[in-house]
ZADRENVEX-256317 format. One line per 5 residues: number of its first residue (from 1); their letters; for each residue x, y, z of C-alpha. Coordinates in Angstrom, 2 decimals. Example, Ala and Ser with C-alpha at 12.3 -4.5 7.8 and 13.67 -1.06 7.14 Angstrom:
% residues 2
1 = as = 12.30/-4.50/7.80 | 13.67/-1.06/7.14;
% end
This chain:
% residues 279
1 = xxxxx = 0.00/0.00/0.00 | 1.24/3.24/-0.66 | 1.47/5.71/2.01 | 1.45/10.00/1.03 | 1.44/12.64/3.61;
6 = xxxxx = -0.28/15.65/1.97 | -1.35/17.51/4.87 | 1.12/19.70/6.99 | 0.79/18.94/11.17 | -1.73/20.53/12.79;
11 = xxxxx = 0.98/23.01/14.43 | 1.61/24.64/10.86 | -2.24/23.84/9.44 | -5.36/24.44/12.48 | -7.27/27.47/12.58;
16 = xxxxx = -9.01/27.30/15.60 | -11.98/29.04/16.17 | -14.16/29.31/19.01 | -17.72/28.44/19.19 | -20.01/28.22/21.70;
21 = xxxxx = -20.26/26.16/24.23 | -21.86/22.79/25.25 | -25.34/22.07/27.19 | -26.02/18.81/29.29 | -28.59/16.59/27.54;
26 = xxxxx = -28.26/14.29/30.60 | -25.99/15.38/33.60 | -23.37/14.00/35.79 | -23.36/10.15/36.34 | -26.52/9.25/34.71;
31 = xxxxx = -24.30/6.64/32.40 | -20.88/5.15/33.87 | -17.46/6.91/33.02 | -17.99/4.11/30.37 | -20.19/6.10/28.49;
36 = xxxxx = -19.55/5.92/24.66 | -21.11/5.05/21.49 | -24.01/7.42/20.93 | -25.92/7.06/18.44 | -29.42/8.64/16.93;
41 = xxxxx = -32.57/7.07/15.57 | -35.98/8.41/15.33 | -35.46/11.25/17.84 | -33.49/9.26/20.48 | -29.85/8.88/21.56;
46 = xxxxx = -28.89/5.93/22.26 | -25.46/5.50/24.47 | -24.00/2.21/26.37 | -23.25/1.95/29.88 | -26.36/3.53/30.97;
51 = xxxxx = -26.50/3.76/35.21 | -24.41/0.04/34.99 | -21.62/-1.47/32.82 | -23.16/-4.24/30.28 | -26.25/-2.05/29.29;
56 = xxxxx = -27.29/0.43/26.46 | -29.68/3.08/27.80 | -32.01/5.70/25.22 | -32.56/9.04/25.72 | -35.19/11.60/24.01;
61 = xxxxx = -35.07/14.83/23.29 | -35.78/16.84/26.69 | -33.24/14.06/28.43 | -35.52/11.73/29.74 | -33.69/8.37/30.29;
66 = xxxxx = -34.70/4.85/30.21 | -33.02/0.75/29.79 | -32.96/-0.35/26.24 | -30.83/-3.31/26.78 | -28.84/-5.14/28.94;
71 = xxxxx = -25.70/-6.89/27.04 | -25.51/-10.89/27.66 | -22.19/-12.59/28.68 | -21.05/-9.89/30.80 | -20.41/-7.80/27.51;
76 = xxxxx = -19.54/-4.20/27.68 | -20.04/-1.93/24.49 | -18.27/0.50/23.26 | -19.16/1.95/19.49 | -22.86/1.91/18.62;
81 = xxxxx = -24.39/1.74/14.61 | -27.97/1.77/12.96 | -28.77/0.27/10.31 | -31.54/1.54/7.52 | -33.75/-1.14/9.30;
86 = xxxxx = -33.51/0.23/12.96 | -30.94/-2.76/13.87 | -28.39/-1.34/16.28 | -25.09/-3.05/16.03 | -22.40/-2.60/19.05;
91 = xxxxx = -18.89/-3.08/19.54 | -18.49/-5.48/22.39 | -15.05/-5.19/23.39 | -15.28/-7.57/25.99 | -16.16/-10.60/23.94;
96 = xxxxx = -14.22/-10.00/20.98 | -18.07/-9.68/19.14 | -20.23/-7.15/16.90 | -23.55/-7.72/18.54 | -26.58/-7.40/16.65;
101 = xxxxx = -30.32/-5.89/18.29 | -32.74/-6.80/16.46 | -35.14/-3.77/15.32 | -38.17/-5.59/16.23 | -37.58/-7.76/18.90;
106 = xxxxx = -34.38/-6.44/21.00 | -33.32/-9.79/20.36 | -29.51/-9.41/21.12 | -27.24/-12.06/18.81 | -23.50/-11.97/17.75;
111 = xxxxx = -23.49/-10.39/13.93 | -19.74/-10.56/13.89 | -16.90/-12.94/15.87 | -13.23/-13.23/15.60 | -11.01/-14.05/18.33;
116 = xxxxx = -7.91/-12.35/16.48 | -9.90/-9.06/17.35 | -7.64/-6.89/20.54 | -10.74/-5.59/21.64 | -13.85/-4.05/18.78;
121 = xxxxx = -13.84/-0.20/19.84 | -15.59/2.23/17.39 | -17.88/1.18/14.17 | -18.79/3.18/11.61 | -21.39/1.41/9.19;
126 = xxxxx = -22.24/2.08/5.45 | -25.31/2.40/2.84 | -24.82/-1.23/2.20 | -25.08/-2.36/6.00 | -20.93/-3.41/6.04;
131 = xxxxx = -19.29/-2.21/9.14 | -15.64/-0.75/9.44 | -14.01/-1.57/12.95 | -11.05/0.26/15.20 | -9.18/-2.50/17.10;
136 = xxxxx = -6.73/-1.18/19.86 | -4.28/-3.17/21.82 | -3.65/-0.83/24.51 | -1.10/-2.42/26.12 | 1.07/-1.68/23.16;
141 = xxxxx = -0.51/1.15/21.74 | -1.16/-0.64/18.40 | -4.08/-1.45/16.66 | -5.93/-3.30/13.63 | -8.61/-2.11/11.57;
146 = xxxxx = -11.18/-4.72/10.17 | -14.33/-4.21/7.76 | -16.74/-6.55/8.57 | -19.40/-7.02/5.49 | -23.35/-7.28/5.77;
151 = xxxxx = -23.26/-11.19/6.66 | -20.84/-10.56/9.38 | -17.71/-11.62/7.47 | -14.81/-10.22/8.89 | -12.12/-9.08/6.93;
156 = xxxxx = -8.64/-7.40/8.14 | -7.25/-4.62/6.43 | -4.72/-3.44/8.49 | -2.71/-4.73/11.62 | 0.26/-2.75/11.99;
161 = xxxxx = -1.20/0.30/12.83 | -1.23/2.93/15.85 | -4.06/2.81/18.37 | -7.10/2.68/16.60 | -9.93/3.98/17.79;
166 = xxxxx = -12.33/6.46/16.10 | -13.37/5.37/12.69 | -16.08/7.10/10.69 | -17.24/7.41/6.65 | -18.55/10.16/4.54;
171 = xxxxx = -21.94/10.25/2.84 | -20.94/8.69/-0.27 | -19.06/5.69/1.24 | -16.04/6.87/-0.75 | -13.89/7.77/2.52;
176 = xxxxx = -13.04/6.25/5.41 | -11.26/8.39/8.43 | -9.66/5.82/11.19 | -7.51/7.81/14.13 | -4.95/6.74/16.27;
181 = xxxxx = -5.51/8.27/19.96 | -1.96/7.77/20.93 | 0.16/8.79/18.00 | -2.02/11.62/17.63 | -2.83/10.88/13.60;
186 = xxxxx = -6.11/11.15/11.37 | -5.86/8.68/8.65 | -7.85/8.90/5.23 | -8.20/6.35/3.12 | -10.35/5.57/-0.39;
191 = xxxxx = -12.97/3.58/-0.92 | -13.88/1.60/-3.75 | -17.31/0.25/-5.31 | -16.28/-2.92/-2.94 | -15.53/-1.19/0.46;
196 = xxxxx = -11.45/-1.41/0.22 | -9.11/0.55/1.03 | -6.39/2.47/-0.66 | -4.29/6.09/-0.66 | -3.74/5.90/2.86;
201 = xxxxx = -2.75/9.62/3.20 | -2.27/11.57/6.82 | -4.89/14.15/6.78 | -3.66/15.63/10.02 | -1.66/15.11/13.65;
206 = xxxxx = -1.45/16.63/16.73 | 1.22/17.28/19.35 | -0.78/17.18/22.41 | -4.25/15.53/24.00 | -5.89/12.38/22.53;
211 = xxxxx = -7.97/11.60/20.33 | -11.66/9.16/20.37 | -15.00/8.87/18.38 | -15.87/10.95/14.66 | -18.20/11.45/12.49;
216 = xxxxx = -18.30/13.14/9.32 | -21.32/15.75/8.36 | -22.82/15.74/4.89 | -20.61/18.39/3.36 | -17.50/15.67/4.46;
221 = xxxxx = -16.44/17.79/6.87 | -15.05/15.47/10.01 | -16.16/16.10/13.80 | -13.45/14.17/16.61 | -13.38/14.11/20.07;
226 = xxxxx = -10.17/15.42/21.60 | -10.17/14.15/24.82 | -8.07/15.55/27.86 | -8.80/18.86/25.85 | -12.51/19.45/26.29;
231 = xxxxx = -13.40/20.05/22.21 | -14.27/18.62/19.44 | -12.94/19.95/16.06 | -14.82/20.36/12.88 | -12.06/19.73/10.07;
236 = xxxxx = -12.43/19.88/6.52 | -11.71/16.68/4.02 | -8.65/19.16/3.29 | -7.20/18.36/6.95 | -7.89/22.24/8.08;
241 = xxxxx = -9.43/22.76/11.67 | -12.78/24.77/10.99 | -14.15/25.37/14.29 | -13.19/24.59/17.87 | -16.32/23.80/20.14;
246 = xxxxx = -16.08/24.07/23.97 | -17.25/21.38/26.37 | -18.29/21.41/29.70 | -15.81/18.43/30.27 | -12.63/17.70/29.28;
251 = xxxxx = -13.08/13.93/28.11 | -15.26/13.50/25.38 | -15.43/9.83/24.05 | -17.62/10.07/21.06 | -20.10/11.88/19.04;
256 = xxxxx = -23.02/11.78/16.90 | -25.20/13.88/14.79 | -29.04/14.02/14.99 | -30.81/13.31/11.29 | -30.69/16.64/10.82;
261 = xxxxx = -27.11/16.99/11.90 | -28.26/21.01/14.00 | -26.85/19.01/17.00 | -23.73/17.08/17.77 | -24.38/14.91/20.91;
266 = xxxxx = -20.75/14.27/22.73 | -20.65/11.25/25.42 | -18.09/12.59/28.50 | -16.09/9.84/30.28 | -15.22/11.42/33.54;
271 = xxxxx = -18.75/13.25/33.84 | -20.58/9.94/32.82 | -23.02/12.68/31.11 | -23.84/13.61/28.06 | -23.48/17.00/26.41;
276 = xxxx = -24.61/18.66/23.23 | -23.85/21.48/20.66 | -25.99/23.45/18.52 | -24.14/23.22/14.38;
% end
């Protein structure tokens, strides 16, 4: 694979610019400091960890809480995808699994097993139902990254890489964005008709703080949680920092958009809350 690093380091190429700051959709230590993974479908956010390890709680739009789920097998999640269908698919890290909930039945089953998997963190799904997966080995601050296709095959595209964790694709499925918290780097890659990858180009690094969760809005632009720094950063598919958004916190996990991506929902670790921002 050929590797081309277009993009300058963040320290000759961000902009920041301040925006205004978060609100709490729920407040302190409603989830665990496990709190991750949100997600939105039909006006709820759905996050794991809710009040106990092992459980996925849903919350509507004025921050009322309740159980969805409780996780089988003493699994924890971690990332958290819909499907077109309403199935929610979740990164159990504990199990080595991609769990499946069914839309109709909250029948929980494994979509996706393979015990070379360090530990599945973040998901990011596509049109066509596949999944792409960040696989950390903290230990040794490496990582894999895996794509695991509509019938749950799992395929791995990369193993030599830095600590994967957030992963996220852009509208037309011809991008894919993986980060590595502890090297600091944003990866982009191309996608073809088939889902693989190529042009694995640095869009942009970072000398300080970590990095977790993405997403990327419909104009590609890409939204990541910077965590021990209390943002996230809107950045364009160019690798410039847009915008700069203040938390309340200063660990965000993840993030997610509601459908009509006004509001970025940010899960905060140390808080176990959940804050929002106004696009």
């Amino acid at each position: 694979m050929k590797y081309s690093f277009p993009v300058l380091l963040c320290a000759l190429s961000c902009t920041y610019v301040l925006a205004e700051q978060s609100t709490d959709l729920v407040t302190d230590n409603t989830f665990t400091q496990g709190v991750e993974g949100p997600a939105f479908y039909k006006n709820h956010l759905y996050a794991v960890n809710f009040a106990q390890q092992g459980t996925i709680g849903k919350v509507d739009n004025a921050g009322n809480t309740q159980l969805f789920v409780k996780l089988p097998n003493d699994s924890v999640g971690n990332g958290l995808q819909f499907d077109a269908q309403g199935n929610l698919y979740v990164a159990d890290y504990v199990n080595h699994n991609v769990l499946k909930v069914a839309a109709d039945t909250k029948q929980i089953s494994v979509f996706a097993h393979n015990s070379a998997m360090n530990q599945p963190n973040d998901i990011a799904i596509t049109k066509r139902g596949a999944l792409f997966a960040s696989d950390p080995n903290w230990a040794n601050s490496s990582g894999q990254l895996w794509r695991i296709n509509a019938d749950g095959q799992t395929v791995l595209l990369e193993n030599k890489m830095g600590a994967t964790n957030g992963v996220a694709v852009n509208n037309d499925n011809t991008k894919l964005y993986v980060n590595e918290s502890v090297q600091r780097n944003i990866w982009q890659y191309d996608l073809d008709s088939d889902l693989n990858i190529s042009n694995k180009q640095l869009l942009i690094s970072f000398d300080d703080h970590g990095m977790d969760g993405m997403r990327v809005d419909n104009q590609g632009n890409i939204f990541v949680a910077r965590y021990g720094a209390g943002v996230i950063l809107k950045i364009s598919p160019a690798g410039k920092v847009l915008h700069t958004y203040t938390l309340k916190g200063q660990h965000p996990t993840n993030v997610a958009f509601n459908e009509e991506q006004t509001k970025l929902y940010v899960t905060m670790q140390k808080r176990g809350a959940i804050e929002v921002l106004a696009l």
